[in-house]
C-alpha positions as CSV (number, residue, x, y, z in Angstrom):
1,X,0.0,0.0,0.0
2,X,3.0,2.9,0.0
3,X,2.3,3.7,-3.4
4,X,-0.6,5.1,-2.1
5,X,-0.1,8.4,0.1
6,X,-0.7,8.2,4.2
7,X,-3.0,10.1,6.0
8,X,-2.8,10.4,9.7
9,X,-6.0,11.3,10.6
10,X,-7.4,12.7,14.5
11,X,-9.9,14.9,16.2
12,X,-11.0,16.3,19.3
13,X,-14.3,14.9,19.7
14,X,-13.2,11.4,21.0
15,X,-13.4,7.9,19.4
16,X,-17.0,7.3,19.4
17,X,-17.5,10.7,17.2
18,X,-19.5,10.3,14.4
19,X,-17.5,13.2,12.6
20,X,-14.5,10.7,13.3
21,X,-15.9,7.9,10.9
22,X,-17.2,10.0,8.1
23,X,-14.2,12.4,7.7
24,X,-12.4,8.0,7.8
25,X,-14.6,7.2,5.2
26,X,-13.5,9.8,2.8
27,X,-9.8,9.5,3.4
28,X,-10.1,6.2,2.8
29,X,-10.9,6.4,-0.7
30,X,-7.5,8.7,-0.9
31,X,-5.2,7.2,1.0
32,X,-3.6,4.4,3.4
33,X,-5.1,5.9,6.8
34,X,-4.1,5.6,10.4
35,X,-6.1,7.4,12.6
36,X,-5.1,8.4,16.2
37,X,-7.6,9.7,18.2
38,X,-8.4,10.6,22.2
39,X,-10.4,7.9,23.7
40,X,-12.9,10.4,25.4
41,X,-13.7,14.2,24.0
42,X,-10.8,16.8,24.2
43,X,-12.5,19.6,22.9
44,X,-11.2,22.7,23.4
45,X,-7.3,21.4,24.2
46,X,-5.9,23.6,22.0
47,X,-2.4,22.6,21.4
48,X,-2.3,21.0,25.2
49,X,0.4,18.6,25.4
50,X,0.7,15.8,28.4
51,X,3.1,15.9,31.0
52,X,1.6,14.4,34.1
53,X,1.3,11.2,33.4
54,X,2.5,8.7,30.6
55,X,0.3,8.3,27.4
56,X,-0.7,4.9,26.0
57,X,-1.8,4.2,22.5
58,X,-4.3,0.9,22.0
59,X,-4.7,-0.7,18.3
60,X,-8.6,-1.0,18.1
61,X,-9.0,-2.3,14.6
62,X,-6.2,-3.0,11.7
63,X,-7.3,-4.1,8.1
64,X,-6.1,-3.3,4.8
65,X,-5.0,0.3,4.2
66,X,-6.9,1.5,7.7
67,X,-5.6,1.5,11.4
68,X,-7.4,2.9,14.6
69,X,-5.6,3.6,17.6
70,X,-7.0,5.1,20.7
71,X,-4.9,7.7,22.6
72,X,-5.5,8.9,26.4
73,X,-3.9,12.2,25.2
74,X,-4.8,15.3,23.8
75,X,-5.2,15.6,19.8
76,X,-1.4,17.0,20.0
77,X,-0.8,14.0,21.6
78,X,-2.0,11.8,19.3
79,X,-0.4,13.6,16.9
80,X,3.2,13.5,18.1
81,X,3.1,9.6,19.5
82,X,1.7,8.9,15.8
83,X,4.4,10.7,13.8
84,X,6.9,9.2,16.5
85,X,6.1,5.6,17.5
86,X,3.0,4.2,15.6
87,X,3.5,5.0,11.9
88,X,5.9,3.2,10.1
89,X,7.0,6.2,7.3
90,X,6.5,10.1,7.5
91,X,2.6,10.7,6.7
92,X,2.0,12.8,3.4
93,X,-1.0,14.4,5.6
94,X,-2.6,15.2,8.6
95,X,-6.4,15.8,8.7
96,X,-8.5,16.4,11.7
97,X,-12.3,16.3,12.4
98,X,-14.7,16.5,11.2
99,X,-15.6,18.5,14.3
100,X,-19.3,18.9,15.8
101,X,-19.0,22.7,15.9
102,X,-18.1,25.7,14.5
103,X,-14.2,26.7,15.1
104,X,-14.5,29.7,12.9
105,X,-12.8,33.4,14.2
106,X,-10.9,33.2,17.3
107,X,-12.1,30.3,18.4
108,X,-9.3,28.9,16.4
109,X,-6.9,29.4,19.8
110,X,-8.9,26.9,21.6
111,X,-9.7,24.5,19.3
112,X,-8.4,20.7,19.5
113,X,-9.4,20.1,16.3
114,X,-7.1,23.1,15.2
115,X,-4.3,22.6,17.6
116,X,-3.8,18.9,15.8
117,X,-4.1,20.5,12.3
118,X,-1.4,23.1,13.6
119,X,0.7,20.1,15.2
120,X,1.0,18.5,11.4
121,X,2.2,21.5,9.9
122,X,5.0,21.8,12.3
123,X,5.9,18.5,11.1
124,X,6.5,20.1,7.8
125,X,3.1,17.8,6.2
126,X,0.0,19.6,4.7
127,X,-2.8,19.7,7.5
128,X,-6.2,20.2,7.8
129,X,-9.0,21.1,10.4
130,X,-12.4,20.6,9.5
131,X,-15.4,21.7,11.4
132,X,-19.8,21.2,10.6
133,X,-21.5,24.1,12.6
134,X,-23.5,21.5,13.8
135,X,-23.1,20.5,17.4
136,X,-26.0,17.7,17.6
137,X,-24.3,14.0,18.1
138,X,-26.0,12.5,15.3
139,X,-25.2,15.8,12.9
140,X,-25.7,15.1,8.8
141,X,-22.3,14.7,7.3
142,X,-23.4,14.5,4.1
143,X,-22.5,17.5,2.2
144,X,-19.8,18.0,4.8
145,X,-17.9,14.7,3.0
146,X,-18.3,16.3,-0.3
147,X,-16.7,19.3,1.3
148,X,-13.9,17.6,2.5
149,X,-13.0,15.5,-0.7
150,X,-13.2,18.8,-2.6
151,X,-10.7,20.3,-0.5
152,X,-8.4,17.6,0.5
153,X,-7.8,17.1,-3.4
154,X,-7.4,20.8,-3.8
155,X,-4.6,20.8,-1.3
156,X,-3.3,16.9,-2.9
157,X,-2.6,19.0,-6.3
158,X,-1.1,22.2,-4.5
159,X,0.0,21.6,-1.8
160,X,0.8,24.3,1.0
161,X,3.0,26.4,2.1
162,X,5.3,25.0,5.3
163,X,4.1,25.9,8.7
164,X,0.7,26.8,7.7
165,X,-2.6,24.8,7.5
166,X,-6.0,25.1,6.4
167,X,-8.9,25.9,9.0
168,X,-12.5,24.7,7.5
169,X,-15.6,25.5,8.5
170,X,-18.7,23.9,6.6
171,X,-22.0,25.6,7.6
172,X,-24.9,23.4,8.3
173,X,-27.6,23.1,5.3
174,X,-27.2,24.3,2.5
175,X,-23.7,24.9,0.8
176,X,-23.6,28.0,-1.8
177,X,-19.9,27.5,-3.0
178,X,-16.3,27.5,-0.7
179,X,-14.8,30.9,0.0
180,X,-11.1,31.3,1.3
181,X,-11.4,34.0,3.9
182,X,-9.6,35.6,6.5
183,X,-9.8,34.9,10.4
184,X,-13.2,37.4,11.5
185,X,-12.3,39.6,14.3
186,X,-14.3,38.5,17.4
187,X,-13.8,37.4,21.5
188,X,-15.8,35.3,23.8
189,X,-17.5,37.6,26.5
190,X,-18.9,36.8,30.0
191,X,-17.5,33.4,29.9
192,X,-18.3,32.2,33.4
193,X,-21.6,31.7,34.7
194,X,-21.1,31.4,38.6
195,X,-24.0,28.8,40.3
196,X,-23.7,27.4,43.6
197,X,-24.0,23.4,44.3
198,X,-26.6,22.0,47.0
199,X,-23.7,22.3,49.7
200,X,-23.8,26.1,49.1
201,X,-20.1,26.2,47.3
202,X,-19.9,28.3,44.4
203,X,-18.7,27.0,41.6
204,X,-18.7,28.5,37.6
205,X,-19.9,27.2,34.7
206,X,-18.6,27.9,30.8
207,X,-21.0,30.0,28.9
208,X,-21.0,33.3,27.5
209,X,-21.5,34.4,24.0
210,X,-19.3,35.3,20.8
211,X,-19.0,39.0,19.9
212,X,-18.2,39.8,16.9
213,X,-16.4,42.9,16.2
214,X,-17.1,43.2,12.2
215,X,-20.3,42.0,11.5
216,X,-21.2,41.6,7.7
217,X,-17.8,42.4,6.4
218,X,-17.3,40.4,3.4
219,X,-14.1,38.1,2.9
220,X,-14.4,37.0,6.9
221,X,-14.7,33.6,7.9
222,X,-18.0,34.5,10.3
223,X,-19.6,36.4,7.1
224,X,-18.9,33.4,4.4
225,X,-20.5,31.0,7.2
226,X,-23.7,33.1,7.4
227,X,-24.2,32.9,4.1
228,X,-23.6,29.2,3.7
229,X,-20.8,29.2,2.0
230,X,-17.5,27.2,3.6
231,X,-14.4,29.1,5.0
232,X,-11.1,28.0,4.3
233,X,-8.6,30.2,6.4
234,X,-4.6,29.3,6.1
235,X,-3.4,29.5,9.3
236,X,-0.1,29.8,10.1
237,X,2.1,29.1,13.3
238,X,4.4,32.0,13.4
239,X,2.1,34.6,15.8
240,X,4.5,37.8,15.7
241,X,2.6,41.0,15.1
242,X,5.0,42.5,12.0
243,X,3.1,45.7,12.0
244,X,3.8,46.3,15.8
245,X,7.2,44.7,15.3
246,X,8.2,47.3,12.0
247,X,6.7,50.4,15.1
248,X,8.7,49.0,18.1
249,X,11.9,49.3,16.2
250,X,12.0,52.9,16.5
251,X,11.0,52.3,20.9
252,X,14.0,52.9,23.2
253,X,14.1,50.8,26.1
């Protein structure tokens, strides 16, 4: 099977994620895969690394062209132990998801489904995060896989640049085309709610809601999304401000 290409595949969602099999099935049909993957969910792991306790990696299923391990790690984890210990060449790509949920706009930082696809480009291989803004277990994949294929061959024939992968967001419903877009400027606001448990300890709960700081400006990620069309933003690794860098030559310290 090496004359076909290998595709290490992960996500954040867990082993049981149905965004897990479908994004398999369409690899599948393009490469030799080996998937890697956290045993439970790791969303929002970003690029968390362990370092408390050791990780193990467990063969679930092997067959021809496919293997599925499960990781107690974080995506990044499973990442590193499968360009390190459980592949047996250098993987032509990475490709993570297909996660249940947007990661569009800054939610890109905390994304595990991201923070794998960033891993892979480090690694100098073309990577790939995809997301359905659909967070329901049992989510349609179907135009989603069509999505992905579509892409994943786009990047096949052009490859990408090194240190720099694609984020993609699919909307849910309808698809009007595939835009590449920029990162839409936007935070997370009031982020904790606090409650207090039946022994009268306060404790806080994640919540809050998105604010987004350029609503209906065309070429963002956020605006191509509410319009149905998929966002492909390259990301890339290297986070230096050059505009503030080019002003803080002229600082004295």
């Amino acid at each position: 099977m090496k004359d076909r290409p290998l595709i290490l595949v992960t996500n954040d969602d867990g082993i049981h994620a149905k965004g897990l099999k479908e994004l398999t099935e369409v690899m599948r049909l393009f490469g030799e895969v080996v998937v890697v993957v956290p045993e439970v969910a790791m969303s929002g792991m970003s690029s968390a690394i362990t370092v408390d306790k050791p990780l193990r990696a467990t063969k679930m299923k092997e067959e021809e062209g496919y293997t599925l391990f499960k990781c107690n790690g974080t995506p990044v984890d499973c990442v590193k132990i499968g360009f390190n210990h459980l592949l047996d060449r250098h993987p032509d790509f990475v490709v993570s998801g297909i996660n249940h949920g947007s990661n569009s706009s800054i939610s890109v930082v905390y994304s595990g489904t991201m923070g794998a696809a960033i891993e892979g480009c480090l690694h100098g291989v073309a990577s790939m995060g995809f997301s359905l803004c659909d967070y329901a277990q049992d989510a349609d994949f179907t135009r989603a896989k069509m999505v992905v294929a579509r892409i994943f061959q786009a990047v096949a024939e052009n490859g990408l640049p090194h240190f720099t992968c694609l984020n993609v967001n699919i909307p849910k419903g309808e698809v009007k085309g595939i835009e590449v877009c920029r990162q839409t400027s936007g935070k997370w606001v009031e982020e904790l709610e606090k409650r207090t448990d039946p022994h009268q300890r306060d404790y806080y709960w994640l919540s809050g809601y998105f604010k987004n700081f350029e609503p209906d400006t065309a070429g963002t990620d956020m605006h191509a999304l509410d319009n149905q069309y998929v966002s492909v933003v390259p990301v890339t690794v290297d986070m230096t401000c050059h505009e503030t860098f080019q002003q803080m030559k002229n600082w004295r310290f």
